[in-house]
C-alpha positions in Angstrom: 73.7 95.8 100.5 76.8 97.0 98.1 79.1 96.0 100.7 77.0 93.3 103.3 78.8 94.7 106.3 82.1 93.4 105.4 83.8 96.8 106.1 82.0 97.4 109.6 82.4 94.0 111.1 85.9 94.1 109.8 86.6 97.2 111.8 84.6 95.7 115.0 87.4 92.7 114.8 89.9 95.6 114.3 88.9 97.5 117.3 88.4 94.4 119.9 92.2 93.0 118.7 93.5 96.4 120.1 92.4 95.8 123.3 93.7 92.2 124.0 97.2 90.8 124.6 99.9 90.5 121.8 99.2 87.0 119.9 101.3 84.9 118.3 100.4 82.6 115.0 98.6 84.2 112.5 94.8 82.8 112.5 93.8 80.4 109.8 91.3 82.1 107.0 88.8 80.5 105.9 88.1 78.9 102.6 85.7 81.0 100.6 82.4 79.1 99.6 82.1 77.7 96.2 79.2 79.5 94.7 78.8 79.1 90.9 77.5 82.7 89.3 74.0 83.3 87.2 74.1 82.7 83.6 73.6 84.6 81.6 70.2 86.6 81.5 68.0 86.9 78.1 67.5 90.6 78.4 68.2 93.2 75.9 71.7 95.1 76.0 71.9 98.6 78.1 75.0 99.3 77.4 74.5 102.2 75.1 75.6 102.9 71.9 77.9 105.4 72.9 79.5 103.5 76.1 80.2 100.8 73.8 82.6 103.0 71.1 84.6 103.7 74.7 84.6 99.8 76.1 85.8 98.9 72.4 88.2 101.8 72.5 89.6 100.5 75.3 89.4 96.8 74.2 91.7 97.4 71.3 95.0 96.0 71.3 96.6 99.6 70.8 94.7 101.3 73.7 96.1 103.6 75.9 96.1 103.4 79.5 93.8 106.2 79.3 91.1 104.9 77.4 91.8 101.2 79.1 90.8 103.8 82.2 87.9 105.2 80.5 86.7 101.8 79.2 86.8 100.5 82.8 85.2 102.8 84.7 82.4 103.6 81.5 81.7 100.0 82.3 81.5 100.0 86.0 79.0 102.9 85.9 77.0 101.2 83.1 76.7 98.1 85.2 75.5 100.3 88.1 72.9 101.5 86.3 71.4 98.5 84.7 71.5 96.7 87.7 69.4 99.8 89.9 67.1 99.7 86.9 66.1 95.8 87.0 63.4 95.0 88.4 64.8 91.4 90.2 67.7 91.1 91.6 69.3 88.2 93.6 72.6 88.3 94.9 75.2 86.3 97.5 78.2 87.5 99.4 80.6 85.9 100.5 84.0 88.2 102.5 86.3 87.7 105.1 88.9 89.8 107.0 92.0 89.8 109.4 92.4 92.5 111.3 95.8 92.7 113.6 96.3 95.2 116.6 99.1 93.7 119.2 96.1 90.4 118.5 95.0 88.9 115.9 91.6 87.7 113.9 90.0 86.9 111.3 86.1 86.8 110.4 84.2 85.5 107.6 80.6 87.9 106.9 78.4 86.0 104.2 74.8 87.5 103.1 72.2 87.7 100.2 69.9 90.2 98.7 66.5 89.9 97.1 64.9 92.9 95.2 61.4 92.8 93.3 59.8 95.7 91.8 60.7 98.6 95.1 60.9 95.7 97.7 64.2 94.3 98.9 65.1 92.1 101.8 69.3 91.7 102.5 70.5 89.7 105.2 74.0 89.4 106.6 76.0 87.4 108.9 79.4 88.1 110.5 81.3 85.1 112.5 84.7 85.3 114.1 86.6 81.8 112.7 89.6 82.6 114.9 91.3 84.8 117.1 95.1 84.4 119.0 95.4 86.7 121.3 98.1 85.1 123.7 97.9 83.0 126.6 96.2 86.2 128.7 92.8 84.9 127.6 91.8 81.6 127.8 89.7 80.8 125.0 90.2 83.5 123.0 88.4 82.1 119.7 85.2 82.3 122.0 85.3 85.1 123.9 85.6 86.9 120.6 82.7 85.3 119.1 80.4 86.0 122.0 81.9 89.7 121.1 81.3 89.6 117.8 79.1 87.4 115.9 76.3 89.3 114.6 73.9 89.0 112.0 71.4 91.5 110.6 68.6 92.1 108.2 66.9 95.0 106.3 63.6 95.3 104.4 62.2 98.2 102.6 58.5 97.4 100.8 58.8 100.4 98.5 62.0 102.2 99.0 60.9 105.1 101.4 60.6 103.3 104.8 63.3 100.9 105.9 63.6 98.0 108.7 66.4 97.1 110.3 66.9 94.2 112.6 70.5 93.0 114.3 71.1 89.9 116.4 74.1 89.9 118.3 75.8 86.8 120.4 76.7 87.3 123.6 73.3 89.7 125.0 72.5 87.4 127.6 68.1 86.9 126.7 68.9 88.2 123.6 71.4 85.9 122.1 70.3 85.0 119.0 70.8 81.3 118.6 72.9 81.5 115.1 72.5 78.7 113.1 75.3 78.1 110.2 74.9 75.7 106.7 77.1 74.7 104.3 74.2 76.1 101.7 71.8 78.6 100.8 71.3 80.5 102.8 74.3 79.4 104.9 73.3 81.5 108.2 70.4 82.1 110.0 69.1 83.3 113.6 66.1 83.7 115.8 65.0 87.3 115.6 62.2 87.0 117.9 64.0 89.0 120.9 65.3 91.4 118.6 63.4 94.8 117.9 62.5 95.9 114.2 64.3 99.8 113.8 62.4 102.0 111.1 64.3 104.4 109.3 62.8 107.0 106.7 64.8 106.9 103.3 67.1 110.0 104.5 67.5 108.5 107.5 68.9 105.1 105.5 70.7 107.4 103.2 72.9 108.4 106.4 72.9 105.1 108.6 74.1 102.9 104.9 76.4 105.5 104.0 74.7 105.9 100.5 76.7 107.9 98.4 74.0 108.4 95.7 71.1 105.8 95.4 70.0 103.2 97.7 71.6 99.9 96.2 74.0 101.2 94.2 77.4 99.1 93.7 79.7 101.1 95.5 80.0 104.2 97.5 83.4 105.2 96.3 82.8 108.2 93.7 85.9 106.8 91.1 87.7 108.7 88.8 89.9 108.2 86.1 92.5 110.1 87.6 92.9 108.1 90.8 92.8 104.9 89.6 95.4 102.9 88.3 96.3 98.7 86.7 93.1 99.3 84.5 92.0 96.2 82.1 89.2 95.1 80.3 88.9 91.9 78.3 86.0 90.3 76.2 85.3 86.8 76.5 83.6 86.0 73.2 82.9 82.6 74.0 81.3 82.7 77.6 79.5 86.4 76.6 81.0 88.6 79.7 83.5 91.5 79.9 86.1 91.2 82.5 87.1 94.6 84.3 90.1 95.7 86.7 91.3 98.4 88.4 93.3 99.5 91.3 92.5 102.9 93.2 95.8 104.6 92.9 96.6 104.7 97.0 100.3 105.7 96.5 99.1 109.1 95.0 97.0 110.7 97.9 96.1 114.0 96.4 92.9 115.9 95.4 91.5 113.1 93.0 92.1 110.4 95.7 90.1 112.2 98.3 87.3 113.3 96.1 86.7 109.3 95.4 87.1 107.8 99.4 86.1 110.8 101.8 82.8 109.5 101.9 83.4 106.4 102.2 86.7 106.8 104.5 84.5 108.6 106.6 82.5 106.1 107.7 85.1 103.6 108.4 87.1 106.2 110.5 83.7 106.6 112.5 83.2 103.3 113.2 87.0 102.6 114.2 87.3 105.4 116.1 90.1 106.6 114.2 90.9 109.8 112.6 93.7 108.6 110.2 92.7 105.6 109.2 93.4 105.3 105.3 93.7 102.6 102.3 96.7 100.9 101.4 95.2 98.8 98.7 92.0 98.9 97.2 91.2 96.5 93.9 88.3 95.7 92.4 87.0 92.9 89.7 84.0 92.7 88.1 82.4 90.1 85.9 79.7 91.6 83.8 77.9 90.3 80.9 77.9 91.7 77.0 74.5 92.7 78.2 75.7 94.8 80.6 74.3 92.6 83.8 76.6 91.7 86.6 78.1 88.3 86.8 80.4 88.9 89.9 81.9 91.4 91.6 84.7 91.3 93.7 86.9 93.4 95.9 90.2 92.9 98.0 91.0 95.7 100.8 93.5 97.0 103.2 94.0 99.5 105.7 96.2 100.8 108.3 95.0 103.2 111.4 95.6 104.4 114.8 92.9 103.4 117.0 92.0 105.4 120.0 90.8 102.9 122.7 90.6 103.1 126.4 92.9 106.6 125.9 95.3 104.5 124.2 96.4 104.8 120.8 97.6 101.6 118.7 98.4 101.0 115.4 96.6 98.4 113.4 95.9 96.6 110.0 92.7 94.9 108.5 92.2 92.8 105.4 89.4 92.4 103.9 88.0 90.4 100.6 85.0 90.1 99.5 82.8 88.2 96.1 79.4 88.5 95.3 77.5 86.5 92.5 74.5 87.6 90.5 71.0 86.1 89.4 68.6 87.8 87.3 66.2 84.8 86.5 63.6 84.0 88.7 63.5 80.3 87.8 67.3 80.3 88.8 67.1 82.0 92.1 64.0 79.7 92.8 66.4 77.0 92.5 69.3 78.4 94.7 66.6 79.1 97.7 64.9 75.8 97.3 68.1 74.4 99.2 66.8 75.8 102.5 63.2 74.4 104.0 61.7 77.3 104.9 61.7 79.4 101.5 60.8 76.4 99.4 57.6 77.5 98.8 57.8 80.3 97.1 56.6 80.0 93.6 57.2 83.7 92.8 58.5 86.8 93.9 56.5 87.8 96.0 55.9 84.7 97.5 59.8 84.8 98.7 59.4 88.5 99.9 56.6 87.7 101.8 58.1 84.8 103.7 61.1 87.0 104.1 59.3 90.0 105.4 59.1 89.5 108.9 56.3 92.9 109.8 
């Protein structure tokens, strides 16, 4: 759930403004939610003694950019790993995205992610806030909604056989009946019409577009070569590191494609585009002097030529996205306790089994 279907449903809002009428006004995004992190959890440090002489390399106030570089990305991959190794993991997303082909839209996708021992259960909801596509379609807002609005879920009880299940407006019997809150876990639907897929772990590998292991952070394979803006601070007070980087999209050589053709691949499939490419890629994390995520958050932009209908039009689509991390159970318990129907679960496997819908 790295990316909670931010990039997909970005790229469906991308493909259906291509085939309406010019708009006018650019929509109106909508405010993000205002979702405090985790603290901080009591866990020993994983950072290892040898990633930590390159972070504090690149903390020092003479660093290079190349060890700033080295620093970031030696913390990145560190995060990645400590967070595949824990054992529970909580997590909520919240993204949006504009997408403008002749029309215009934009589309908020908020999720979360539970994992306990080799169970996880993510969850994730797309919902178009506003579309202008001229005075060709009456109620344009709508029509792209009953398009559009989706919301899926995933559940793997021990990481080698997956279930996937997607609700989609707009199906006639099959409409979902989406339900949205102003809390946890701010979107839910009736599933009952919709059938459970089962995918064997190669199988996931290909339909996720896993780059390497199943919940990792990212599917971009980064280098230090092809990224650029790097910075890393240490805030002593509050315990976290804070990271930045830039993927170098204005030097589109051999390191560049080594770190988005699998990823660019993917989007290009789904937009039915063969040149579709970054213009700007950025990425923040928030990670704790542990080495646990606080937050990670991304901003991204592309530009294609979609092929629709035998047409081809040019296009853009922004996207954003922030997630926030909990490691303590008593802390998550707290954050689901704000919907009715998972207030009863005392532990982790009490919330996995009211999640699990097999």
């Amino acid at each position: 759930m790295k990316k909670f279907l931010i990039v997909i449903s970005v790229i469906l809002l991308f493909a259906l403004t291509a085939t309406m009428a010019v708009g006018c006004k650019q929509p109106t995004p909508v405010e993000p939610l205002d979702i405090e992190a985790g603290s901080r959890p009591d866990f020993a440090n994983g950072i290892t003694a040898s990633e930590l002489v390159v972070i504090n390399a690149g903390l020092a106030s003479n660093a290079t950019d190349a060890q700033r570089k080295a620093a970031v990305l030696c913390l990145f991959y560190a995060a990645d790993r400590i967070q595949l190794a824990a054992d529970t993991l909580f997590k909520i997303s919240d993204g949006s995205g504009y997408a403008k082909s002749g029309a215009e839209g934009n589309m908020t996708v908020r999720g979360f992610y539970f994992r306990s021992g080799s169970s996880f259960y993510s969850q994730t909801a797309g919902q178009i806030t506003s579309a202008n596509v001229g005075s060709l379609i009456p109620n344009a807002t709508n029509v792209a909604r009953n398009m559009l609005d989706q919301l899926g879920r995933t559940y793997t009880p021990d990481m080698e056989t997956f279930y996937r299940q997607k609700a989609e407006d707009g199906k006639g019997a099959n409409k979902p009946n989406v339900a949205a809150y102003d809390h946890f876990p701010y979107v839910s639907a009736d599933y009952s019409k919709c059938k459970a897929e089962e995918f064997t772990l190669e199988q996931w590998r290909t339909k996720d577009r896993i780059l390497n292991t199943v919940g990792e952070l990212s599917n971009f394979a980064f280098n230090v070569n092809a990224i650029k803006d790097a910075e890393i601070s240490l805030n002593e007070e509050e315990h976290f590191y804070r990271i930045e980087f830039a993927l170098d999209t204005g030097n589109k050589g051999t390191d560049y494609d080594d770190v988005v053709n699998f990823a660019r691949e993917g989007l290009r499939e789904a937009s039915t585009s063969d040149n579709l490419d970054y213009v700007i890629y950025n990425v923040t994390l928030e990670i704790w002097d542990n080495g646990y995520i606080r937050t990670f958050s991304s901003v991204e932009n592309w530009e294609a030529t979609l092929k629709i209908y035998g047409l081809k039009l040019d296009g853009v689509s922004d996207s954003s996205n922030t997630t926030s991390y909990y490691w303590d159970w008593e802390e998550i318990k707290d954050v689901i306790d704000d919907y009715e129907a998972y207030d009863e679960a005392e532990t982790p496997a009490d919330f996995l089994n009211i999640l699990n819908w097999r």
